[in-house]
C-alpha positions in Angstrom: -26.7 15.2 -23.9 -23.3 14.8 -21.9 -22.0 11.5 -21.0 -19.8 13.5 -18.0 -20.6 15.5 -15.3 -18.0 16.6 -13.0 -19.1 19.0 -10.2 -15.9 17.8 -7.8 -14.6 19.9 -5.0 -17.8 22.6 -5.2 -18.2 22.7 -1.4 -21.6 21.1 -2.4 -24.1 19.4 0.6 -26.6 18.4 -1.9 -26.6 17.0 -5.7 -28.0 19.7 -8.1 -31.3 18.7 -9.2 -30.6 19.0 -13.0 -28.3 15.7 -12.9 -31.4 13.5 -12.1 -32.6 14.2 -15.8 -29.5 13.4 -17.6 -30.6 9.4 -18.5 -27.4 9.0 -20.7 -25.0 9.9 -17.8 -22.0 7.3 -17.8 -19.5 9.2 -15.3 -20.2 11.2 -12.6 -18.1 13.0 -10.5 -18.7 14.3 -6.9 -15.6 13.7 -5.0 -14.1 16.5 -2.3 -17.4 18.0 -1.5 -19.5 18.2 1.5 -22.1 15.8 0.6 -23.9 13.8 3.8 -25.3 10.9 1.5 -26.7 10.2 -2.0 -30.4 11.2 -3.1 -32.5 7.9 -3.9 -33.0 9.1 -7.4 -29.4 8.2 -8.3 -30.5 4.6 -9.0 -32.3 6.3 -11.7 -29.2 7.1 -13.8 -29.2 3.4 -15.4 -26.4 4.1 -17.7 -23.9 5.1 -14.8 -20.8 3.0 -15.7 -18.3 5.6 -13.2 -19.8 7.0 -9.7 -16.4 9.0 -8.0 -18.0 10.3 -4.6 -15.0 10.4 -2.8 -13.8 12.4 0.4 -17.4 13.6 1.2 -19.2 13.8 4.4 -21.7 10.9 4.1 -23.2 8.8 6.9 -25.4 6.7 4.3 -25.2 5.5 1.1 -29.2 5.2 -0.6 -30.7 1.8 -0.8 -30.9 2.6 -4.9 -27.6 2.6 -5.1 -27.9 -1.5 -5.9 -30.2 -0.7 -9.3 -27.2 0.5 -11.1 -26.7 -2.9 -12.9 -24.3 -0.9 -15.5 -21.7 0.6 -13.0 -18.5 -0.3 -13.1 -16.4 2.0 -11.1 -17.6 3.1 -7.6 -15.1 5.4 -5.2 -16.7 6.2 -1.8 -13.8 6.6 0.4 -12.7 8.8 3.1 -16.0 9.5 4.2 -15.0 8.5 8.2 -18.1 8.0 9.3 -19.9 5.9 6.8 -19.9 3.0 9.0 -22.1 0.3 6.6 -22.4 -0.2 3.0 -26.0 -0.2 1.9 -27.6 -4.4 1.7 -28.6 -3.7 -1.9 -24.4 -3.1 -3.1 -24.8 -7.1 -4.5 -27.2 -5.5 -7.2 -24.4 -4.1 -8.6 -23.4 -7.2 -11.1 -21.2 -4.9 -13.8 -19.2 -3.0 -10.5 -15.1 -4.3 -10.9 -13.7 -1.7 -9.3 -15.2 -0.8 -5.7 -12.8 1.5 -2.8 -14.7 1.9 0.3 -11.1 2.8 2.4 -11.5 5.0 5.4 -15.0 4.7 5.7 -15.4 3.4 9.4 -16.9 0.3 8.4 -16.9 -2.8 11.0 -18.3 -5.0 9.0 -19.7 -5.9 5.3 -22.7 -7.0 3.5 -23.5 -10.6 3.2 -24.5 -9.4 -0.5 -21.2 -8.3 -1.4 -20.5 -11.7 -2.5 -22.9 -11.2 -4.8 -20.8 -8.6 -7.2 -19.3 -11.4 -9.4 -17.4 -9.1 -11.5 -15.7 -7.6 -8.9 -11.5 -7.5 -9.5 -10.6 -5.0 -6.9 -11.9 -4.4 -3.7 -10.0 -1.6 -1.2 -11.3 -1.7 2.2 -8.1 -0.1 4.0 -8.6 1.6 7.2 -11.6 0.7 8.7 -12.6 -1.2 11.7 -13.3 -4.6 10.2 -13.2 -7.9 12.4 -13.9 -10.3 10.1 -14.8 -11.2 7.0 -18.3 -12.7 5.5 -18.0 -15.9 3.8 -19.9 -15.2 0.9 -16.6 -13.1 -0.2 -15.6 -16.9 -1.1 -17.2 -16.5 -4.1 -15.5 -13.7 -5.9 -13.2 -15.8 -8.0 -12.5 -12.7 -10.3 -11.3 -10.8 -7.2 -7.5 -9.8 -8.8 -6.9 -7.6 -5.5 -7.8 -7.5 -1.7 -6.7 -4.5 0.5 -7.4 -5.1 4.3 -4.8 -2.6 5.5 -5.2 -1.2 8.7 -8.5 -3.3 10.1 -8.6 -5.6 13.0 -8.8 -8.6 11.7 -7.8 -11.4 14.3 -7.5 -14.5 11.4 -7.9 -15.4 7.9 -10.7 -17.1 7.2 -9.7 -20.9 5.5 -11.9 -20.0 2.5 -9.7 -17.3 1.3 -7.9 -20.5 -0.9 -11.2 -20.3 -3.1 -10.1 -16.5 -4.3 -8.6 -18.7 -7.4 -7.9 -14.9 -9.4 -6.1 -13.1 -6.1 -2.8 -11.3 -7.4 -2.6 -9.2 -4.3 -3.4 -9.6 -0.6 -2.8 -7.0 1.7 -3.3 -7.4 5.4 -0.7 -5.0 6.7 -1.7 -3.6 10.0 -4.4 -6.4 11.6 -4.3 -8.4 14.3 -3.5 -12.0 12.8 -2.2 -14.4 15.0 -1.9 -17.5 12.2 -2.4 -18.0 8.4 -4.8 -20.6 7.4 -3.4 -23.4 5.4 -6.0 -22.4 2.4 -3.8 -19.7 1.5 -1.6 -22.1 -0.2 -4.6 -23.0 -3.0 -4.0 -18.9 -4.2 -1.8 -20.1 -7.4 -2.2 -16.4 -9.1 -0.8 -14.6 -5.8 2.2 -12.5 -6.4 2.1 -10.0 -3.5 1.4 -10.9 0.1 1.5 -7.9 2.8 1.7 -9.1 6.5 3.5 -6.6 8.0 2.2 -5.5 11.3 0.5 -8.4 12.8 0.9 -10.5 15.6 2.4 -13.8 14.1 5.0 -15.8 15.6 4.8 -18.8 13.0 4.6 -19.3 9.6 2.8 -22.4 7.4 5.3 -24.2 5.7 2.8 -24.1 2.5 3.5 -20.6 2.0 6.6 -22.0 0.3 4.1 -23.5 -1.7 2.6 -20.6 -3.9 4.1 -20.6 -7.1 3.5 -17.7 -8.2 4.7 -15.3 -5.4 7.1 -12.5 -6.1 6.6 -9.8 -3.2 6.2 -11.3 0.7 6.8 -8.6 3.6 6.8 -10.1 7.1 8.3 -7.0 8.8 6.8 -5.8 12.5 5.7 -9.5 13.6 7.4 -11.2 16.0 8.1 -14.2 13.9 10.8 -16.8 15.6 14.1 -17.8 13.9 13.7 -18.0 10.0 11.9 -21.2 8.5 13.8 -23.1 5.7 12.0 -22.5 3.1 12.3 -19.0 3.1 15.5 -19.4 1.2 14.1 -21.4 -0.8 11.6 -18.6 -2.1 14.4 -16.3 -2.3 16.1 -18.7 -4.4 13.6 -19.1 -6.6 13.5 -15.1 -6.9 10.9 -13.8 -4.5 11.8 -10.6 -2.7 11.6 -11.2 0.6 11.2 -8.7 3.9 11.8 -9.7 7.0 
């Protein structure tokens, strides 16, 4: 029995019945079709480790989406009109890899913070204005995209992301930066370009780890100290 099933860019509105039988299935992929949601017997495919349902049509993703404890990869952007992620998407404790860009979401899951595996999460363009708190706990969380939302601030518990590599918040609405950002010792790339800040925490200079900081498109006055000092120390700096 396969292990693969790739019926991508079929013009398909509906699954074909035939994949609900395959038990062993690992990787399935349904991307560039014209699908308006998942059928509730995809929870069934247990051994699911990659779901690729990209640039569809849906308005709903199934409640058993959360049963498939085994998945690792799951790829549901561009779907536009999306709008919410399904309250069961904490079930999914083996998911590391989760892109849910251009969805139309305005806000997330409480249970999201309940994926501890989770490396990299890609919420770019959607309408998000803030953030749960229960995101606090993804200390494996590697990389954050929040391009292109409307978030207003940073929440202070984004310090507790101890794993964050990469942070990008290009394209929000934030005013300030919360002084937590200075406990991210791992972050290397930080993307505030586009927002509305005028001033900068001093702690940035603090991060050891950064290499990449763009600050381009904010109307940030005169040029703090320590940014030198970051260049110095060999970060590349855009300003």
């Amino acid at each position: 029995m396969s292990e693969r099933y790739d019926v991508s860019n079929r013009g398909l509105t509906a699954l074909p019945e035939e994949i609900r039988g395959m038990s062993e299935l690992r990787e399935l992929y349904v991307y560039d079709n014209r699908l308006q949601t998942l059928p509730e017997w995809i929870g069934e495919l247990t051994e699911l480790r990659v779901l690729d349902a990209n640039r569809n049509r849906f308005s709903s993703l199934p409640q058993s989406l959360g049963v498939l404890r085994n998945l690792y990869y799951l790829y549901v952007s561009d779907q536009q009109q999306l709008g919410v992620l399904p309250d069961t998407i904490g079930g999914l404790r083996s998911l590391a890899y989760l892109n849910a860009s251009h969805d139309g979401l305005m806000s997330l899951p409480s249970s999201i913070g309940d994926i501890a595996a989770l490396v990299e999460l890609r919420l770019d363009d959607n309408a998000l204005r803030e953030l749960p708190p229960t995101l606090a706990r993804l200390t494996k969380l590697r990389e954050l995209h929040l391009t292109s939302n409307q978030l207003g601030e940073l929440p202070e518990w984004i310090g507790k992301l101890a794993s964050l590599r990469r942070l990008t918040l290009r394209n929000n609405k934030l005013r300030a930066l919360p002084d937590g950002i200075t406990a991210l010792s791992q972050l290397r790339d930080l993307d505030l370009r586009g927002n509305d800040l005028r001033t900068l925490p001093d702690s940035i200079a603090e991060l050891p780890s950064l290499e990449r900081l763009d600050l381009r498109w904010n109307s940030i006055t005169g040029s703090p100290a320590w940014i030198g000092k970051l260049e110095i120390r060999g970060c590349t700096i855009w300003r």
